[in-house]
TIZABA-814978 format. One line per 8 residues: their letters; for each residue x negated, y negated, z of N, C-alpha, C. Coordinates in steps of 0.05 Angstrom, whole numbers, plus 5000, padded with zeros to 4 digits. Atoms other than C-alpha are relative to their C-alpha. Layout:
! TIZABA-814978
a = X:Y:Z:X:Y:Z:X:Y:Z ~ ...
***
This chain:
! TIZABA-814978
xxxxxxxx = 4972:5010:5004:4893:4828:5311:5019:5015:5018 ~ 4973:4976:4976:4944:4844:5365:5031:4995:4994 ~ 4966:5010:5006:5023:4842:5350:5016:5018:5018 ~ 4979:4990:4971:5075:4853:5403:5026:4997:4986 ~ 4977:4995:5028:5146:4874:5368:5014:5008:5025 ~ 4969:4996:4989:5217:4880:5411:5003:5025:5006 ~ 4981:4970:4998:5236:4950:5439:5018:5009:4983 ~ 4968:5002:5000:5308:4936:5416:5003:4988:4966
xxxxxxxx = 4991:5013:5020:5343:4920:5354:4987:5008:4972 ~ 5018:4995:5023:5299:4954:5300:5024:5012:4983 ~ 4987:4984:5015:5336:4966:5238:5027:5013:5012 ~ 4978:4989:4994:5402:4986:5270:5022:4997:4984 ~ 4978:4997:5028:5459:5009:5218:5029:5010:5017 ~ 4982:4987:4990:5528:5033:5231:5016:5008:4967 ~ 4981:4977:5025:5583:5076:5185:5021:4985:4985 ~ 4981:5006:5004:5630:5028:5167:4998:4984:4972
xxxxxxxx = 4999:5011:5040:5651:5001:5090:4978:4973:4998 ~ 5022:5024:5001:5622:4932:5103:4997:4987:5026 ~ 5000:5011:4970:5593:4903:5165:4966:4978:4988 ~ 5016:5028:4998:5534:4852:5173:4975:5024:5025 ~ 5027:4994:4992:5461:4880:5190:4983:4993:5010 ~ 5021:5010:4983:5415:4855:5239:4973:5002:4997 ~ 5034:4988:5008:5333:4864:5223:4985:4980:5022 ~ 5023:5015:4993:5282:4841:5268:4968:5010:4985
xxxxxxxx = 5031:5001:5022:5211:4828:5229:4983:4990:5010 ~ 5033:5018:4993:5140:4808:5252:4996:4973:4982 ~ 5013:5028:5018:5115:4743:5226:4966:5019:5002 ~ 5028:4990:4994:5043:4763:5201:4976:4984:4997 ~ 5029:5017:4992:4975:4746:5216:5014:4972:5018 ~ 4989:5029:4997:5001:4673:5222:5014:5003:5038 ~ 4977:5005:4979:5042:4658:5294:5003:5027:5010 ~ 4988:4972:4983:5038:4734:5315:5010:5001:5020
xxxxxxxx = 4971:4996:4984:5085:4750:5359:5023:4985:5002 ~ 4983:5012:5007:5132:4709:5332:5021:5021:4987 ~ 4986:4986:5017:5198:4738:5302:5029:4988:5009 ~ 4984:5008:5005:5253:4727:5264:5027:5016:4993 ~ 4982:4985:5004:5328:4755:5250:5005:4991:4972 ~ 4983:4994:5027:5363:4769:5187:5021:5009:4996 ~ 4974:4980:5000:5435:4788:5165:5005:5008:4963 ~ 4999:4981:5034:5439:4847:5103:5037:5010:5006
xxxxxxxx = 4974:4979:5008:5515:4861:5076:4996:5018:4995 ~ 5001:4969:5007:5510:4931:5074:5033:5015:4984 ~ 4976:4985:5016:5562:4974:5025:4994:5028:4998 ~ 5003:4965:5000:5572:5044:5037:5025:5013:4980 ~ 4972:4989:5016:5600:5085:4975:5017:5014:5015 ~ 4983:4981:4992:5646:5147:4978:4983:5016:5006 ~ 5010:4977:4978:5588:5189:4995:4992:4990:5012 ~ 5011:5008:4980:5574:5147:5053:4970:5001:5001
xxxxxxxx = 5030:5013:5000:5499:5134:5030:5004:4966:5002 ~ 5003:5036:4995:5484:5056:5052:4984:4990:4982 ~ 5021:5014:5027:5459:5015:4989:4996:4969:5018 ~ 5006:5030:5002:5432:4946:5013:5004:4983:4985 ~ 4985:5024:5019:5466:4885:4980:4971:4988:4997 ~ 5021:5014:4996:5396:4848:4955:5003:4971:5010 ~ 4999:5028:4988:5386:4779:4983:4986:4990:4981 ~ 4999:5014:5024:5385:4745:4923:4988:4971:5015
xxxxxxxx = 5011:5023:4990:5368:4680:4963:4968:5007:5009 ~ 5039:4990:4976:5301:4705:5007:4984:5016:4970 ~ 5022:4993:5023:5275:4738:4936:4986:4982:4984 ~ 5009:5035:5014:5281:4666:4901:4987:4996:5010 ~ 5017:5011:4980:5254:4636:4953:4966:5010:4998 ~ 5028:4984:5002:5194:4686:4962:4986:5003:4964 ~ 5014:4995:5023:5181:4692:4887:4994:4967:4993 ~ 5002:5032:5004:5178:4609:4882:4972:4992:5014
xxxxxxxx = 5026:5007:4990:5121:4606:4937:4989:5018:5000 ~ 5030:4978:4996:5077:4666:4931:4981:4995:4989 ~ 5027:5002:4999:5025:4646:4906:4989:4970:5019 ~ 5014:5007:4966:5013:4593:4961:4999:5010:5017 ~ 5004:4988:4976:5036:4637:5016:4978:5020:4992 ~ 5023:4989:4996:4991:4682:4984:4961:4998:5010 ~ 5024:5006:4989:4929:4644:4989:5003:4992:5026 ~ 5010:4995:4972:4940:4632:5060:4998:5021:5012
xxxxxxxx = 5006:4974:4994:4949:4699:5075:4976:5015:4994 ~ 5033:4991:5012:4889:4720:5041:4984:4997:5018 ~ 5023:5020:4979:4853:4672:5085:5001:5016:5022 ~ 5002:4985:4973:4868:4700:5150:4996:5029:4991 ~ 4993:4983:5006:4863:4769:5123:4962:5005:4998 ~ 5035:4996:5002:4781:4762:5103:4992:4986:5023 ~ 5017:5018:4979:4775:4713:5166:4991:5024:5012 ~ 5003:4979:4984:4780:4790:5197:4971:5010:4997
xxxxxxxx = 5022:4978:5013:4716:4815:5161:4972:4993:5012 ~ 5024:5000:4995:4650:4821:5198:4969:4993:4979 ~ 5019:5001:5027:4589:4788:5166:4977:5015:5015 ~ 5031:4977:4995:4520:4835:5160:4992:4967:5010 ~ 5023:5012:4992:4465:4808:5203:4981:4986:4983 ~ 5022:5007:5022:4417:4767:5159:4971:4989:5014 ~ 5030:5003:4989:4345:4770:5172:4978:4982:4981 ~ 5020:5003:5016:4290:4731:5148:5002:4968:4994
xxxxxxxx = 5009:5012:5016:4285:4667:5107:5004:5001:4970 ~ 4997:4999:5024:4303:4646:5045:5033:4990:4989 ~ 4975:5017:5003:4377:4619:5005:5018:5015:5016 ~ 4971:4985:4979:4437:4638:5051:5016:5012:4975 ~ 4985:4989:5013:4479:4685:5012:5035:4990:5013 ~ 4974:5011:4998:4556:4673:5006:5014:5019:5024 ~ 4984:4992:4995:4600:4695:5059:5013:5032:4989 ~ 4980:4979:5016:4632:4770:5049:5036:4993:4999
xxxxxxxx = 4974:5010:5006:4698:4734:5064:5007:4985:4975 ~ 4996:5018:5018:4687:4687:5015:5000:5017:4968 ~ 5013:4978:5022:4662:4742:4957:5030:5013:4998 ~ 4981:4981:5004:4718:4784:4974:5032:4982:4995 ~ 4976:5027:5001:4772:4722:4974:5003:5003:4973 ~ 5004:5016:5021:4752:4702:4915:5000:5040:4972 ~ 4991:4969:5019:4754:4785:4881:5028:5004:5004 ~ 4983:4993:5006:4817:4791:4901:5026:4982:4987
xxxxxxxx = 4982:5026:5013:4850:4722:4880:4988:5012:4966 ~ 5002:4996:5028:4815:4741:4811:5019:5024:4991 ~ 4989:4977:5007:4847:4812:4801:5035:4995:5008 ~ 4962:5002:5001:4928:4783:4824:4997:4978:4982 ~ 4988:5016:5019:4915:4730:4776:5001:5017:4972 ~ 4996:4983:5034:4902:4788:4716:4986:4979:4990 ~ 5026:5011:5026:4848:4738:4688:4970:5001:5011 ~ 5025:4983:4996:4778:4747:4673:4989:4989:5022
xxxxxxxx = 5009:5009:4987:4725:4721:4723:5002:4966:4990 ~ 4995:5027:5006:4714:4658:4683:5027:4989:5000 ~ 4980:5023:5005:4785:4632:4668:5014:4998:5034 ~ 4992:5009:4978:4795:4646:4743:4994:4980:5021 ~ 5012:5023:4991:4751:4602:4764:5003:4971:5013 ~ 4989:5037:4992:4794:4538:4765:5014:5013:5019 ~ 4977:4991:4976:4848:4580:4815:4974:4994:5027 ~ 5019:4999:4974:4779:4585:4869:4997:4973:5003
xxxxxxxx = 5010:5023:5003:4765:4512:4849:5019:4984:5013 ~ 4981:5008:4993:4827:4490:4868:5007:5012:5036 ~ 4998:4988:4977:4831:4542:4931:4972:4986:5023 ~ 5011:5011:4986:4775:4510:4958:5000:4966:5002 ~ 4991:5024:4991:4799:4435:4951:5023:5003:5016 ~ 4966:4999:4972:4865:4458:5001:4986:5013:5021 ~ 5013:4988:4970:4809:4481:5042:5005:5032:5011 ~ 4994:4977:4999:4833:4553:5036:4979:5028:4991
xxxxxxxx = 5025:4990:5008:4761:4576:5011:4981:4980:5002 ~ 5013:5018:4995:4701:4549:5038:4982:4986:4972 ~ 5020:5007:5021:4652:4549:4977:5009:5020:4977 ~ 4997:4980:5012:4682:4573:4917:4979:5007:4976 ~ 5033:4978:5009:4625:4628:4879:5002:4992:4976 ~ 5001:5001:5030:4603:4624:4811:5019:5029:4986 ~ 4991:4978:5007:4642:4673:4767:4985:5028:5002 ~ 5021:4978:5000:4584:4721:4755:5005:5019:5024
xxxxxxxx = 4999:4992:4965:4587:4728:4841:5023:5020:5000 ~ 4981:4974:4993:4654:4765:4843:4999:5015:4972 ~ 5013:4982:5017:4629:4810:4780:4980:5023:5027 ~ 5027:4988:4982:4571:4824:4827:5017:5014:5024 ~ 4979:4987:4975:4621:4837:4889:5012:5021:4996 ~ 4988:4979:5007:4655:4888:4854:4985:5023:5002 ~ 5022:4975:5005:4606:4926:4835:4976:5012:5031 ~ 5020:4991:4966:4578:4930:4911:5016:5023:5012
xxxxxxxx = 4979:4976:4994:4598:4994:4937:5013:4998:5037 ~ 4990:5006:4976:4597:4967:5007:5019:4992:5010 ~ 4968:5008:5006:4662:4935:4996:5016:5011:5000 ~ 4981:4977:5003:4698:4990:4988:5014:5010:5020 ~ 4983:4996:4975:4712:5009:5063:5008:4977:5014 ~ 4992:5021:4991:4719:4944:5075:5031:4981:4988 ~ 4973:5003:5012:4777:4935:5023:5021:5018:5008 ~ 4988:4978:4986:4803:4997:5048:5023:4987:5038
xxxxxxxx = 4995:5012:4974:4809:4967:5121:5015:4985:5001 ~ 4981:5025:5003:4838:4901:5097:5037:5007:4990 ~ 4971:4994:5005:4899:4939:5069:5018:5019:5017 ~ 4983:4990:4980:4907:4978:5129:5011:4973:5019 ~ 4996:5023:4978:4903:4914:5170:5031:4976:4985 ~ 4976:5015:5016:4960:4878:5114:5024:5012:5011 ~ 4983:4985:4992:5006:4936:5135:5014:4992:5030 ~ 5000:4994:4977:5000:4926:5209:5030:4974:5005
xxxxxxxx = 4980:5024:4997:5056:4865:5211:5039:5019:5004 ~ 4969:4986:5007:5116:4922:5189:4993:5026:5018 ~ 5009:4976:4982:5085:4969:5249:5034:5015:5005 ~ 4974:5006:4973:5163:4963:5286:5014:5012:4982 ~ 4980:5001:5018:5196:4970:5221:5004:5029:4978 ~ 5000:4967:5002:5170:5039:5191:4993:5018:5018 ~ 4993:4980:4993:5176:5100:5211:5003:5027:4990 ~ 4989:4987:5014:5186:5146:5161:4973:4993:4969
xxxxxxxx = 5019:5001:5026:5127:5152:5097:5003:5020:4989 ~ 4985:4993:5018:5123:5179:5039:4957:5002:4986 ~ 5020:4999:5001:5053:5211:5008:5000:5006:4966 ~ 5001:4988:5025:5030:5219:4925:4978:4983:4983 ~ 5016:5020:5013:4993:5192:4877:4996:4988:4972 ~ 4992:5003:5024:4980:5164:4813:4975:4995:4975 ~ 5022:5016:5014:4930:5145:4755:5004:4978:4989 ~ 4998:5018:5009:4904:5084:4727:4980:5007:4982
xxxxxxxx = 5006:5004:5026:4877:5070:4655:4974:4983:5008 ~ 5018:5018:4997:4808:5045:4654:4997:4986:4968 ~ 5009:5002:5022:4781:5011:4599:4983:5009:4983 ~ 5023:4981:5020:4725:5042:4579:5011:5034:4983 ~ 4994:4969:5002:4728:5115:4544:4984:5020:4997 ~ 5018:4978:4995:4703:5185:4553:4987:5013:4971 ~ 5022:5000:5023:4661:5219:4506:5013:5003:4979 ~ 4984:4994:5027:4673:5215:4435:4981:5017:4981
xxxxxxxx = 5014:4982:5018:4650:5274:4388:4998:4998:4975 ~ 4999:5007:5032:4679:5245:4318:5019:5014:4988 ~ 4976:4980:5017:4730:5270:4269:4984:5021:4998 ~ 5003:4977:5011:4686:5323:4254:4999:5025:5018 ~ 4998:4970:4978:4697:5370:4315:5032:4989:5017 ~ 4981:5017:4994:4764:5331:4316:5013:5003:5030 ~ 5001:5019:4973:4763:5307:4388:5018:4977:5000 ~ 4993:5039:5003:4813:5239:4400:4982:4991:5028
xxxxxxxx = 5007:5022:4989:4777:5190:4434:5023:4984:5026 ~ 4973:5000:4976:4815:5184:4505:4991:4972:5023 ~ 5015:5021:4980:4806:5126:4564:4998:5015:5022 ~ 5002:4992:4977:4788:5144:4622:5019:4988:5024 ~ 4984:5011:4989:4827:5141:4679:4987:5009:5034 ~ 5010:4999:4969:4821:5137:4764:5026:5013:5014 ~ 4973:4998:4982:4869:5161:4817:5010:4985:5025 ~ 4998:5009:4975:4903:5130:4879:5011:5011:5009
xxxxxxxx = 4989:4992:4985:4929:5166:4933:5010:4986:5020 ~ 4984:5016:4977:4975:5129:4983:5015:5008:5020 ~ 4973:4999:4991:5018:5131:5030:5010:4970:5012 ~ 4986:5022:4998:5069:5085:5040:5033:5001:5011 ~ 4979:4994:4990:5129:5070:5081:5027:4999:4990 ~ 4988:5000:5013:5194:5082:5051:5027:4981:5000 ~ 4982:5020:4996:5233:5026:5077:4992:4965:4979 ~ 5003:5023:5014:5197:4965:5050:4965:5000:4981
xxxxxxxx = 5016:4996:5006:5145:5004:5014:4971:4988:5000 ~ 5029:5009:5001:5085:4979:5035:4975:5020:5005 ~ 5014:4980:5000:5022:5014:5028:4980:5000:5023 ~ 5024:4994:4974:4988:5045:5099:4977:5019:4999 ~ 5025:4986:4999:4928:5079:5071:4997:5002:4970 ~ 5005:4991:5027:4897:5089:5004:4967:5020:4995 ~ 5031:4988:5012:4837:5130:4977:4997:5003:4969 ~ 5004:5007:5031:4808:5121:4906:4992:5023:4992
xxxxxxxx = 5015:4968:5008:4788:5189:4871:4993:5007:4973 ~ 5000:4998:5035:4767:5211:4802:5029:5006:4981 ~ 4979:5002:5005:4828:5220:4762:5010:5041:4985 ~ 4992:4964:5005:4822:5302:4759:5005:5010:5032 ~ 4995:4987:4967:4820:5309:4835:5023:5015:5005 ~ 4987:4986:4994:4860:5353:4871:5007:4980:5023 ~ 4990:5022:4980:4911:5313:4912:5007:5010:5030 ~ 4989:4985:4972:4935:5362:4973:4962:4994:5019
xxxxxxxx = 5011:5005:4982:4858:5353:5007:4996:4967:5013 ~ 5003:5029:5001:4878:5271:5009:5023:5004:5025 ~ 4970:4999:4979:4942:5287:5058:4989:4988:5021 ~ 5016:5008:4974:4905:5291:5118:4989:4972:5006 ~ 5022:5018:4988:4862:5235:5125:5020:4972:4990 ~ 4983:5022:4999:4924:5184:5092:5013:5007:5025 ~ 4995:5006:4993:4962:5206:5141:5001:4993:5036 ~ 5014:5005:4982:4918:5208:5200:4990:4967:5002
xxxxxxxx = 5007:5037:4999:4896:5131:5184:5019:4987:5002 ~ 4979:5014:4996:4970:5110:5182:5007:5007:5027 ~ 4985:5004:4964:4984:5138:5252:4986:4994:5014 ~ 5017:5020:4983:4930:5094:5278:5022:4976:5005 ~ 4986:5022:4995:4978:5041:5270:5022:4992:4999 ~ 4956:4992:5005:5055:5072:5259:5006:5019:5021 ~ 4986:4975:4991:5087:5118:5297:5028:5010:4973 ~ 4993:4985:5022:5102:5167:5245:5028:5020:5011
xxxxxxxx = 4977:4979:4996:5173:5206:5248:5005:5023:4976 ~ 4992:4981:5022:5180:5238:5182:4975:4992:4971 ~ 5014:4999:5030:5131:5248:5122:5010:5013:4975 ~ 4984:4982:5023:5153:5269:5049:4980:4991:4981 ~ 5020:4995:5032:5105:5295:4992:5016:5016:4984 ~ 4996:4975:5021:5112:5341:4934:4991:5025:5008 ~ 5014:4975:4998:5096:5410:4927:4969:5004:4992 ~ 5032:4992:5008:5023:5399:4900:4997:4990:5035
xxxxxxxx = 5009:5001:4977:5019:5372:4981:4994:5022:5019 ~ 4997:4975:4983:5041:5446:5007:4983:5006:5018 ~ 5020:4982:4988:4994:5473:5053:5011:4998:5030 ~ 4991:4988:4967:5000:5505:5131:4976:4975:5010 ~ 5028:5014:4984:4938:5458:5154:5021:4967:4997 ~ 4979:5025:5004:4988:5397:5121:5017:5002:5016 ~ 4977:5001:4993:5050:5417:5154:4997:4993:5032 ~ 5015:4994:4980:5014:5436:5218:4993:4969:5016
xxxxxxxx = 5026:5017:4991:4969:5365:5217:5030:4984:5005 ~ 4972:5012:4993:5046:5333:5214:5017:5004:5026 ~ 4985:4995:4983:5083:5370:5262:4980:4993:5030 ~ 5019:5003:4978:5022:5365:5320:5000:4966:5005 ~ 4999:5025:4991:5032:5287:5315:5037:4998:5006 ~ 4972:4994:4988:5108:5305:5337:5018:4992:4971 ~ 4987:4997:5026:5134:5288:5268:5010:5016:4977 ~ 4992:4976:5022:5170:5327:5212:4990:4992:4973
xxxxxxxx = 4996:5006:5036:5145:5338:5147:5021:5014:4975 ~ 4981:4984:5020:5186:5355:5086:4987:4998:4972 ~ 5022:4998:5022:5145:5385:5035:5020:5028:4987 ~ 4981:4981:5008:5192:5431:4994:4972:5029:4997 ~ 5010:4973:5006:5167:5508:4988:5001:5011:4972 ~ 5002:4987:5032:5142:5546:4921:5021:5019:4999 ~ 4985:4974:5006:5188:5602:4898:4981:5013:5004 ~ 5020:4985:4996:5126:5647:4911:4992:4998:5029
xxxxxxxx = 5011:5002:4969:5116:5627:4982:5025:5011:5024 ~ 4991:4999:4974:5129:5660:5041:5002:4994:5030 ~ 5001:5015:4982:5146:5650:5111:4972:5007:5026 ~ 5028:4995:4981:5074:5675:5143:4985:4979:4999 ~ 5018:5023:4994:5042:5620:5175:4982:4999:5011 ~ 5031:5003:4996:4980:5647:5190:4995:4974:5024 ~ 5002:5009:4973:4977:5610:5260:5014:4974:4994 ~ 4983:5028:5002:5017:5557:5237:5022:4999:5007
xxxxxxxx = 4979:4985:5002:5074:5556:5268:5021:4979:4993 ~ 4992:5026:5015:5102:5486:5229:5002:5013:4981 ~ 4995:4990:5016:5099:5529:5172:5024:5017:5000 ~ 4966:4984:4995:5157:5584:5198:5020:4976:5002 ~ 4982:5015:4995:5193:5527:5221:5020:4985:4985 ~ 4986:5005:5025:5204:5496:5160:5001:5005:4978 ~ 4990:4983:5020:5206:5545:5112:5027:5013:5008 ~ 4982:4995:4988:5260:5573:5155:5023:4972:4995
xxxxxxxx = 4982:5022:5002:5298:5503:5155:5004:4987:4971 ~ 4993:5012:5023:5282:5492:5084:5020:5025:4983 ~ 4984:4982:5018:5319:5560:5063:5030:4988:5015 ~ 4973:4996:4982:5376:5559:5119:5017:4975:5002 ~ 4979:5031:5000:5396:5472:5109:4985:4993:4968 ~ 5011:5006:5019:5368:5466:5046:5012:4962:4990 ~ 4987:5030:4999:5410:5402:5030:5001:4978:5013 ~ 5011:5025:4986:5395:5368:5089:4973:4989:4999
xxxxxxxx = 5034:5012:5003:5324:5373:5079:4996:4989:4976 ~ 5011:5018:5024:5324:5348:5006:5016:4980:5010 ~ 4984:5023:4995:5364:5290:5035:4974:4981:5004 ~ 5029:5005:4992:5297:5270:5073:4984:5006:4978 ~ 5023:4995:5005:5250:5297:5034:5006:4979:4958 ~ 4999:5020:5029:5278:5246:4965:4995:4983:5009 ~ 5021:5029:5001:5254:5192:5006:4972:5003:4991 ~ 5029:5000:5019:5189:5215:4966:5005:4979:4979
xxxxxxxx = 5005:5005:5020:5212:5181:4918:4998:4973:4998 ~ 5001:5029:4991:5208:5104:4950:4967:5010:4987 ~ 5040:5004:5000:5119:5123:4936:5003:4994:4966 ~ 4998:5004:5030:5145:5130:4858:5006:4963:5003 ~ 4995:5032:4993:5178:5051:4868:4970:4983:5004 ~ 5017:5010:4992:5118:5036:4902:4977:4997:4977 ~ 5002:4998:5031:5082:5057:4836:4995:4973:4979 ~ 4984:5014:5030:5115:5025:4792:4999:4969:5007
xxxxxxxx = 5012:5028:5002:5108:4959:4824:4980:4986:4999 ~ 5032:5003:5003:5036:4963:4833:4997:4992:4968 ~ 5012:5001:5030:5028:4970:4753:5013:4981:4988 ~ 4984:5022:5016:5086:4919:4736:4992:4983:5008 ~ 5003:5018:5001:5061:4871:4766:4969:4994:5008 ~ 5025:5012:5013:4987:4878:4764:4985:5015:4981 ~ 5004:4983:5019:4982:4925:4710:4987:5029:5008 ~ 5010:4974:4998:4961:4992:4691:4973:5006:4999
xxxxxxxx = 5032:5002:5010:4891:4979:4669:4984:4990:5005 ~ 5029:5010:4983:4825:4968:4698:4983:4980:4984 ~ 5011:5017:5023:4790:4911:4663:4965:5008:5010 ~ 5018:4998:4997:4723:4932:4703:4988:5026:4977 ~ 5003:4976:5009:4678:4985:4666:4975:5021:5017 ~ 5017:4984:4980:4631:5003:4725:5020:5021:5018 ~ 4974:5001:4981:4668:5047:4767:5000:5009:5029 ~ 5002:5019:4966:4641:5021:4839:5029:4984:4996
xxxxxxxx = 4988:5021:5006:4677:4972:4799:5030:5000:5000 ~ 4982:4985:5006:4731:5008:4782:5021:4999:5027 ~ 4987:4992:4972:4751:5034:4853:5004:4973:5015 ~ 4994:5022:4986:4746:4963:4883:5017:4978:4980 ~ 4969:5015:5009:4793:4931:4829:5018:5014:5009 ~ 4980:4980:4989:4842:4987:4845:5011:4982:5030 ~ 4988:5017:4969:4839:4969:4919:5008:4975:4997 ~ 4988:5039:5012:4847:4886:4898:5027:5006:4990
xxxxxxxx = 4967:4999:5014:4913:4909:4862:5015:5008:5025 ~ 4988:4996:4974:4931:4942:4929:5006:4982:5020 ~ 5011:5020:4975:4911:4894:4972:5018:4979:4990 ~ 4973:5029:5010:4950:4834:4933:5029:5015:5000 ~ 4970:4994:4996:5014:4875:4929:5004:5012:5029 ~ 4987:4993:4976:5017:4896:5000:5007:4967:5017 ~ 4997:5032:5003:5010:4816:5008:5024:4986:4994 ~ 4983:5007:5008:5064:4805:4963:5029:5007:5018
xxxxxxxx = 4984:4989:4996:5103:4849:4998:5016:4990:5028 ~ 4993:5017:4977:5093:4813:5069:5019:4980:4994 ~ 4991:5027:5013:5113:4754:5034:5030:5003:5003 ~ 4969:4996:5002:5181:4782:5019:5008:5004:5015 ~ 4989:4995:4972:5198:4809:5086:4998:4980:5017 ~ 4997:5022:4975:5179:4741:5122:5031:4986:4988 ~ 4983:5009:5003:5240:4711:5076:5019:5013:5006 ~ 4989:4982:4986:5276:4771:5086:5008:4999:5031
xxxxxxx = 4988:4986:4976:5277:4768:5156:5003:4967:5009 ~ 4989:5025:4996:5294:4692:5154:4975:4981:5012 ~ 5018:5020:4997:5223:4669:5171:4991:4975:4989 ~ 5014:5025:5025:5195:4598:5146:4975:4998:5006 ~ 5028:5004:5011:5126:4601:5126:4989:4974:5016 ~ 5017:5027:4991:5083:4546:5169:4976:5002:4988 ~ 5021:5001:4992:5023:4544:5151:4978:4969:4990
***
């Protein structure tokens, strides 16, 4: 997928009470290199922070057709996916586009395999799925662990449309509720009976939160060795200016892996830490800038808190809880919840930026 995006005109703001906002936005997958303008009333209080007026029209709009634009989006989205070589003789197995289509339309509808059934049934009379699978099939899909970097991929490749547009991410993570639960001992060594839960690590950009990397982890992991490698996979396909974690992110190898891609991170400092950076020298730099501007750097570094948002919409709107109890299974619903809300998210930014949907 190649997308070609304007030098000029990105996001440009100015200081004044109310003025009229310009956006240029990718059209995605669909018509690439197409693009469209948009105008945001912007209102700046008395502390001259800029709140965005919402566009109450382009949300209607977008929340009225998403779930058609979403199944075409989908579509082009697995058209991407390489099928294995098949050797031999014998019934042709389904498509991994089609397997994986058909897992992630089940997990944004929140129903089981069977009652989703008629949504595929229907997706393949608009010709938007070639052959749609028996239910059992995306059960079985889930539970394939090979899927997993390949779900991974598909949500970096969802991202790639808002390349022009961030700039600026935002790293943390969160748990999800499985269904099943961990061991139970009995009232009589009174133990409660707990669910088990998974983690996701993200990062995501803090403008129109969409998510440019995820990794799935047990839900005791330690989150600071996840930094690196989210945000090494997002500057495959962003040019990164500013990152913002928590303090469980801290480390000289973090600050370091940030500043060496010419970007700043803002990762606040412990009260116990000093400014020896042990060859780091991203570490003096901004431990030094986080004592001596302290206020400017939490200015930056509360855009952490767009990854919380990001959160919170994941779970509201495809919940908190894992309905799988394998957890291959597990980790590749997770990604399906990702993967449909970074989807959703396109969706909003094509109205947003005054696009009309062809497809």
């Amino acid at each position: 997928m190649h997308i070609e995006a304007p030098t000029e005109g990105i996001n440009e703001r100015t200081n004044k009470s109310f003025h009229v906002e310009t956006v240029m936005c990718p059209t995605p997958y669909l018509g690439v290199g197409e693009w469209g303008e948009s105008q945001f009333e912007v209102k700046t209080n008395f502390d001259g922070f800029e709140r965005q007026k919402p566009n109450w029209t382009a949300y209607n709009a977008a929340q009225r057709q998403e779930i058609d634009l979403f199944d075409a989006l989908l579509k082009e989205l697995v058209e991407t996916i390489e099928e294995p070589h098949r050797e031999g003789q014998g019934r042709k197995r389904l498509p991994r586009s089609v397997l994986i289509f058909s897992a992630v339309m089940k997990v944004y509808s929140q129903l089981s395999s069977r009652r989703a059934q008629s949504l595929l049934d229907r997706a393949e009379g608009e010709g938007k799925l070639g052959h749609a699978p028996h239910y059992n099939a995306i059960s079985k899909t889930l539970l394939d662990e090979s899927i997993t970097p390949i779900l991974q991929n598909l949500i970096r490749l969802s991202a790639r449309p808002l390349t022009d547009i961030e700039t600026d991410f935002a790293v943390d993570s969160s748990g999800f509720r499985c269904s099943n639960f961990g061991a139970y001992l009995g009232m009589k060594h009174g133990v409660k009976r707990e669910h088990n839960w998974i983690k996701a690590h993200i990062c995501t950009g803090v403008k129109s939160n969409i998510v440019t990397d995820v990794k799935v982890t047990d839900g005791k992991a330690n989150d600071c060795p996840h930094f690196a490698g989210l945000v090494k996979n997002t500057s495959e396909n962003f040019d990164i200016s500013e990152v913002s974690a928590d303090k469980g992110y801290l480390s000289r190898a973090n600050l370091q892996l940030v500043g060496d891609m010419g970007a700043t991170p803002y990762i606040p400092f412990k009260s116990h830490t000093t400014e020896k950076g042990h060859g780091k020298r991203m570490w003096r730099t901004m431990y030094h800038y986080f004592q001596l501007h302290r206020e400017e750097f939490m200015e930056h570094y509360h855009k952490r808190s767009n990854v919380e948002s990001t959160f919170g919409a994941i779970k509201m709107k495809f919940g908190e809880t894992l309905k799988s109890k394998d957890p291959t299974a597990q980790t590749n619903e997770l990604l399906c919840k990702i993967l449909a809300y970074n989807i959703t998210v396109i969706i909003h930014e094509m109205f947003e930026s005054g696009i009309t949907p062809d497809f």
